[in-house]
TORZA-996167 format. One record per residue: x, y, z of N, C-alpha, C in turn; residue in one letter. Coordinates in steps of 0.1 Angstrom, whole numbers, padded with zeros to 4 digits, always signed. Layout:
N
XYZXYZXYZA/...
REM end
This chain:
182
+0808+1044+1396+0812+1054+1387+0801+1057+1377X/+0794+1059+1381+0778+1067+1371+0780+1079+1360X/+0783+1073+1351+0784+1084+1340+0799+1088+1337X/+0809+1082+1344+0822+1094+1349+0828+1082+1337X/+0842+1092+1332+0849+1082+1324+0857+1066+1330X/+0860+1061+1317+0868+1046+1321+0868+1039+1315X/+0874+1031+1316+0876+1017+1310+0869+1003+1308X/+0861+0998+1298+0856+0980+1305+0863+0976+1295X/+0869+0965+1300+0882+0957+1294+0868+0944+1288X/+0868+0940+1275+0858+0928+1270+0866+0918+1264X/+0859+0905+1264+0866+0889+1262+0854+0887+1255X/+0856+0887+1242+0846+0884+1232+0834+0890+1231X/+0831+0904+1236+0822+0910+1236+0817+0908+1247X/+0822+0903+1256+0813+0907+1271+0825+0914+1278X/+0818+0917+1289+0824+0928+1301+0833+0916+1312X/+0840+0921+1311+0855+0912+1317+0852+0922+1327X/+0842+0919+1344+0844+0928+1353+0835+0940+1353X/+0837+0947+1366+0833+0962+1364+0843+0974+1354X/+0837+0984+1349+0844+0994+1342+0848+0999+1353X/+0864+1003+1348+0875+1011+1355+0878+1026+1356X/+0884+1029+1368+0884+1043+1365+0899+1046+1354X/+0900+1059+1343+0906+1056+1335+0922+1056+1341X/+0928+1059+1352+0937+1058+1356+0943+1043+1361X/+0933+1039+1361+0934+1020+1363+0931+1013+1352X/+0943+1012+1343+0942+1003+1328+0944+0992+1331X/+0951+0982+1340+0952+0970+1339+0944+0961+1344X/+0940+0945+1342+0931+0940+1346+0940+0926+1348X/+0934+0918+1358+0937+0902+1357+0929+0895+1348X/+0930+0883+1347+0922+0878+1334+0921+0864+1339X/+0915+0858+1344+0913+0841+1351+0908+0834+1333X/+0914+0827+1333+0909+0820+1320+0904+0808+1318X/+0900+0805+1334+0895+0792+1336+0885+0788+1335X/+0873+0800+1329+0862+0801+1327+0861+0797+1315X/+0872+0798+1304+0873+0803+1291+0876+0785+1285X/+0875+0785+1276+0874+0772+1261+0884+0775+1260X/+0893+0765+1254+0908+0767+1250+0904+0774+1234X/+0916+0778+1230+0913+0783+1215+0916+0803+1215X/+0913+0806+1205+0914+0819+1205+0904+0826+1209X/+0904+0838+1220+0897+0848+1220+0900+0862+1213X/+0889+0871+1217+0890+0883+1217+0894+0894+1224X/+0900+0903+1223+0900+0914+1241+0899+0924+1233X/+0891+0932+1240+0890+0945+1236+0887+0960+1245X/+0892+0971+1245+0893+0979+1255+0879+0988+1252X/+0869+0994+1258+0858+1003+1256+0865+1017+1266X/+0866+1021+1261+0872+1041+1272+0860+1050+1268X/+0857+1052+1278+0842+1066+1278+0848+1079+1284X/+0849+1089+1280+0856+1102+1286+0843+1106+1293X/+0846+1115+1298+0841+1123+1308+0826+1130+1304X/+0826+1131+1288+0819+1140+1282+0804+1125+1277X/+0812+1117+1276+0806+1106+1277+0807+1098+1260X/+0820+1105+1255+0822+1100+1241+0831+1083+1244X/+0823+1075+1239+0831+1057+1238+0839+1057+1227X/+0848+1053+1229+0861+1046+1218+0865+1033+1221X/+0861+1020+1213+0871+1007+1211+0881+1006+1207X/+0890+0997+1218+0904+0998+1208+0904+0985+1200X/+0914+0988+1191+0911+0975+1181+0916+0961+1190X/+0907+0953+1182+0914+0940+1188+0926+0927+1190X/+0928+0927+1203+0937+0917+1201+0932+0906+1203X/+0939+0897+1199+0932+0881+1196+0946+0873+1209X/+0937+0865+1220+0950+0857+1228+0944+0838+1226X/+0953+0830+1225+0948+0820+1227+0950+0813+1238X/+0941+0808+1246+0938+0803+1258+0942+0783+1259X/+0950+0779+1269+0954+0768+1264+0953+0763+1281X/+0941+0759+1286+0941+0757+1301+0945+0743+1299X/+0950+0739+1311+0950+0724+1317+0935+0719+1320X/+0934+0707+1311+0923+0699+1320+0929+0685+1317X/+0942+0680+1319+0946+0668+1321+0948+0663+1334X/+0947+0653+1337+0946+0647+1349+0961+0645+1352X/+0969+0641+1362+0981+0634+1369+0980+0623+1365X/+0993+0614+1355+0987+0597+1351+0998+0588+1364X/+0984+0584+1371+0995+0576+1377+1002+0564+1376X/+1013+0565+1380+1018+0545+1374+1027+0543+1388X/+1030+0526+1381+1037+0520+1396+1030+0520+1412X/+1019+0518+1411+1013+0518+1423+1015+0511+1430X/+1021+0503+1441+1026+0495+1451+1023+0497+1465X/+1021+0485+1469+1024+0483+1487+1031+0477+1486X/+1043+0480+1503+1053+0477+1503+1051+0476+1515X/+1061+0474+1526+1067+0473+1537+1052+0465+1548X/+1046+0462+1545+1032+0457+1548+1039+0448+1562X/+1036+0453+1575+1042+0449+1587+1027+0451+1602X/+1029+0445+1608+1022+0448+1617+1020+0460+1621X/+1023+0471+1623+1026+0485+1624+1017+0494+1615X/+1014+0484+1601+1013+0495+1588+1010+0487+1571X/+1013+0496+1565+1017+0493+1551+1019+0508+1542X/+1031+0507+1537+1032+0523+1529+1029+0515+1513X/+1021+0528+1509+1016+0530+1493+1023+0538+1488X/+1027+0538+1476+1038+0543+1468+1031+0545+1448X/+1037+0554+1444+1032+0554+1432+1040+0566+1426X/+1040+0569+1411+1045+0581+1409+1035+0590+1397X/+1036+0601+1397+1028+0611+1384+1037+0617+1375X/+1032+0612+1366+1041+0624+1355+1042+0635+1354X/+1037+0646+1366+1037+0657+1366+1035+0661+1379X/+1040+0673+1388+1038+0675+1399+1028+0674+1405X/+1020+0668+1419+1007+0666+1420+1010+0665+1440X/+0993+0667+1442+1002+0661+1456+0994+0649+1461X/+0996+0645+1472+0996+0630+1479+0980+0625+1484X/+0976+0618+1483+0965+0610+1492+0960+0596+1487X/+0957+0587+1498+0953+0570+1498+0940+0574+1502X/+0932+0565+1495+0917+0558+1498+0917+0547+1503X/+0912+0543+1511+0914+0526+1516+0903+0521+1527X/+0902+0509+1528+0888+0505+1532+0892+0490+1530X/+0880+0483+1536+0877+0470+1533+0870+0464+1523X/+0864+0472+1516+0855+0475+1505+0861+0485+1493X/+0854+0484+1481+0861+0491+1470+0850+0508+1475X/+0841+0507+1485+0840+0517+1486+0847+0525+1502X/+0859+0518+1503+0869+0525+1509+0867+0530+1526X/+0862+0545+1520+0858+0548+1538+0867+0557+1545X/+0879+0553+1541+0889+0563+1546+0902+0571+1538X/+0906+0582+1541+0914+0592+1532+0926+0591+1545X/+0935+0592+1536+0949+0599+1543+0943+0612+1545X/+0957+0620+1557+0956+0633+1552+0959+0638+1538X/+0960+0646+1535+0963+0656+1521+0975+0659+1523X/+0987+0653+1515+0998+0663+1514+0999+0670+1500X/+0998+0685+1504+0994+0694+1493+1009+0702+1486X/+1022+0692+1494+1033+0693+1487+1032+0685+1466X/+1037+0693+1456+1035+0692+1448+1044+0679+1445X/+1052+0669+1444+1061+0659+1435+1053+0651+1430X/+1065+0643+1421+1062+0631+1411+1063+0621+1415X/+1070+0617+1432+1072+0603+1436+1062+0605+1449X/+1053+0595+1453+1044+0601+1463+1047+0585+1472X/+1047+0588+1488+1045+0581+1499+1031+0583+1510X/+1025+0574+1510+1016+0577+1520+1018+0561+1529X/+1020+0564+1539+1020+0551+1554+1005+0552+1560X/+0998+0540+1557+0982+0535+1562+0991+0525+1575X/+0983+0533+1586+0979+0527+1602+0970+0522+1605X/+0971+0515+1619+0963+0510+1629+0955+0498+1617X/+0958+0495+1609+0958+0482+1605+0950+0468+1611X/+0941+0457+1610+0935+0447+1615+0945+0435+1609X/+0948+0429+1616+0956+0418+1609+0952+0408+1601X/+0954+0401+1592+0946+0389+1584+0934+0395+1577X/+0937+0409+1574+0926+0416+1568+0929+0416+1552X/+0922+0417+1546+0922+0428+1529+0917+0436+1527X/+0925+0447+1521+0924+0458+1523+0923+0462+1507X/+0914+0472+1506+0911+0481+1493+0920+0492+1490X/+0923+0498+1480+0933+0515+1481+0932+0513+1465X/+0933+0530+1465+0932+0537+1454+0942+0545+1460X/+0949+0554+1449+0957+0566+1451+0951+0578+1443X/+0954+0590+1446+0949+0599+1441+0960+0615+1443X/+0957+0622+1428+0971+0630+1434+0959+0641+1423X/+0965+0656+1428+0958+0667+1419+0969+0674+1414X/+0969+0682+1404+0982+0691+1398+0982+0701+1405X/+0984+0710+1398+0982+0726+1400+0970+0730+1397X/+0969+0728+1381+0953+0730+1378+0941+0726+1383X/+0939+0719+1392+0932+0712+1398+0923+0702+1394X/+0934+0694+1385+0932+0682+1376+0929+0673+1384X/+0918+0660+1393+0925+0646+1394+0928+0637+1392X/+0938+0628+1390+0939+0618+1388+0940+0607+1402X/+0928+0597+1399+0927+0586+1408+0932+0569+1400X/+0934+0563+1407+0941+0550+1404+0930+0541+1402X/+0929+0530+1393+0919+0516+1396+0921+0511+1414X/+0913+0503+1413+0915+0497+1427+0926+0484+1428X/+0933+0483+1444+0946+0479+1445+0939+0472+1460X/+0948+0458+1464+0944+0453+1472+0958+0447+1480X/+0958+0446+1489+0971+0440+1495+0962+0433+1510X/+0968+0424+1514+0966+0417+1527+0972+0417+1539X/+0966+0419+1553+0975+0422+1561+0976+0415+1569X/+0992+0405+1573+0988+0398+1574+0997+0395+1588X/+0998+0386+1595+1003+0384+1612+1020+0390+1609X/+1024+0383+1594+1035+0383+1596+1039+0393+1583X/+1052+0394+1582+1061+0410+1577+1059+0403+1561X/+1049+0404+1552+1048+0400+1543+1044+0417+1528X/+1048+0412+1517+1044+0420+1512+1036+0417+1500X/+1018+0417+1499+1017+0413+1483+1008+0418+1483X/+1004+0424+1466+0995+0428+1464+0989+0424+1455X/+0975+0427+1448+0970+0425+1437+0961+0439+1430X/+0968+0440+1417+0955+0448+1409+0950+0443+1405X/+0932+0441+1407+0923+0443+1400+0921+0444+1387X/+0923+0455+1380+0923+0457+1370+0926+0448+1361X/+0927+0440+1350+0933+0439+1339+0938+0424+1350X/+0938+0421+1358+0940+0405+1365+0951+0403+1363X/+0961+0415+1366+0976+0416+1370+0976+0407+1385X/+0982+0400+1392+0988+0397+1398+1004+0390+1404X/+1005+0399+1419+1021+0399+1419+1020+0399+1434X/+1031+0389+1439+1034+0387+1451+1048+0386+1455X/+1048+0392+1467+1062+0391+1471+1062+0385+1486X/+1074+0384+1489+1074+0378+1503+1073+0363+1504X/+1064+0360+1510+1061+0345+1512+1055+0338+1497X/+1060+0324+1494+1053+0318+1489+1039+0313+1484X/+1030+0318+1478+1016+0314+1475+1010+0301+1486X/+1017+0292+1485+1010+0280+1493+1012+0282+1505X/+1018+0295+1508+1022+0294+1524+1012+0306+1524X/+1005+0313+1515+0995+0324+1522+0982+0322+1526X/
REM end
């Protein structure tokens, strides 16, 4: 549109986009680019003759997400020759995936379940027996926050046992068999 009238929609003095033709007033506005806080908008219209008019401004404040998913309750459970399901929940809708490995540098990802909840399951296969195993959990929002877990260890072991240990902070918690019997 060379010289012809229209519209550039501005966010603090810059150009929000290409100028519009004047029959196309409306615009989207992604604000993900943008600082939280208050902006500017302001309309520029050039007629035909090539006279510019600003419209006054409105002021919007911008309040994006950049919190992460907090996760809590992280557990292995059902820990069987077959398996072991990871369990955990977020305080906010998010979706599902396990890191896990023999190592705290892991190696392997679930699939992605990109279903949004607050209570999340993921079942780790094909398992080595008498092994220890590493896991993290990890879940994203909507805003494409992530939140990942400390590292979580559980053992796998011949028989239908369940225990795990955090790391972190030198929580430990067992279930199933007896300590002297592991």
């Amino acid at each position: 549109m060379v010289g012809g009238a229209g519209v550039q929609f501005k966010v603090d003095g810059a150009a929000m986009g290409a100028r519009r033709p004047r029959h196309r007033t409306r615009v989207a506005w992604n604000t993900a680019a943008l600082s939280n806080g208050p902006h500017t908008l302001t309309a520029v219209a050039r007629d035909a003759a090539g006279n510019v008019t600003t419209s006054a401004a409105v002021t919007a404040s911008v309040n994006n997400d950049t919190t992460p998913p907090v996760l809590t309750a992280v557990a292995a459970s059902a820990i069987t020759s077959a398996g072991a399901t990871i369990s955990w929940t977020t305080n906010e809708a998010s979706d599902t995936q396990v890191e896990y490995g023999l190592t705290t540098a892991y190696g392997t990802l679930t699939p992605l379940d990109p279903a949004k909840v607050m209570t999340h399951t993921r079942t780790l296969g094909a398992l080595v027996a008498g092994t220890l195993y590493h896991y993290r959990v990890r879940s994203r929002d909507a805003a494409g926050n992530l939140g990942t877990s400390g590292d979580f260890t559980f053992n796998h072991h011949h028989h239908d046992v369940s225990r795990y240990r955090h790391l972190q902070g030198g929580n430990t918690h067992r279930r199933g068999r007896s300590p002297e019997r592991m």
